[in-house]
N, C-alpha and C positions, 0 to 999 in steps of 0.2 A: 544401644543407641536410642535416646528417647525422639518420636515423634516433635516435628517443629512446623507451628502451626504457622498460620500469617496474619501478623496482627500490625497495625500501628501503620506507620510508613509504609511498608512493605507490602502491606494488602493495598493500598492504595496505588501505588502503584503499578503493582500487578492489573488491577482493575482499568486504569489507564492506559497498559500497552493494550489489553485485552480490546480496550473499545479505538484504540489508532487502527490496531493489528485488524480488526474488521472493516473499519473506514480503507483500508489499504486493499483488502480485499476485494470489498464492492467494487471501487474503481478499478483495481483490475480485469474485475470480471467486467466490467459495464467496455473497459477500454476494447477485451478481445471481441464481446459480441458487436462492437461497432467495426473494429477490426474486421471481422468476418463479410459483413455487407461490400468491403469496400474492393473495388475492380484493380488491378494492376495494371491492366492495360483499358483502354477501350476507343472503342475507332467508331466516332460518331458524324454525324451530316451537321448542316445549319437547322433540318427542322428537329433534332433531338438537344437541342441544347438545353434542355432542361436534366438530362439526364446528367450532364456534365455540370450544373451546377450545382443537382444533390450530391456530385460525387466532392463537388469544393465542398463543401458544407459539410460532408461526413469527414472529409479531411479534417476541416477545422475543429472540429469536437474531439476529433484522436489528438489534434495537437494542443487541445487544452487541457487533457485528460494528465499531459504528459508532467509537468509541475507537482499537481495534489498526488500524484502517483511517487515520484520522486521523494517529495516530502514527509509523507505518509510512510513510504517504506523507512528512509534515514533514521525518522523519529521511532517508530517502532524496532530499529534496531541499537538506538542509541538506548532506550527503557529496557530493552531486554538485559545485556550491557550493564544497567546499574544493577536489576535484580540479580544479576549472575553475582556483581560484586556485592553486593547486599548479603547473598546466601552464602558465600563465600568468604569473605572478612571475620566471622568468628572463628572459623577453623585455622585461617592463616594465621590472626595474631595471635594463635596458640603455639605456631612455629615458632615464631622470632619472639 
């Protein structure tokens, strides 16, 4: 079985999931360390109300994280996906 490199199409692609596949990454990781700060519960007064507005606020940054996170994962499994049928497609129509 000889070596098969990646050239044409194929390397480009590749190179494409490679940079979604980290762009998915980051925000995930960027989603959980925000995740992390954020309280489940918290029982505050009238004079802590600042605390309760950084917690809206960290809220809102997890809830916009959720889209590009979405997105980013789909597309990176929709590219994986062609190079599977990409690497795949010469052996098959050797079958039929």
């Amino acid at each position: 079985m000889d070596s098969q490199t990646l050239t044409g199409p194929l390397l480009y692609i590749v190179i494409a999931w490679g940079i979604v596949t980290a762009a998915f990454l980051v925000l995930w990781l960027r989603r959980s360390l925000l995740a992390s700060h954020e309280d489940d519960q918290i029982f505050l007064d009238a004079a802590e109300e600042h605390m309760a507005r950084e917690q809206r606020e960290l809220v809102a940054k997890i809830e916009a994280l959720s889209k590009p996170i979405m997105g980013t994962g789909i597309l990176a499994g929709v590219l994986l996906l062609v190079i599977a049928g990409m690497l795949l497609k010469p052996g098959l129509q050797g079958l039929f």
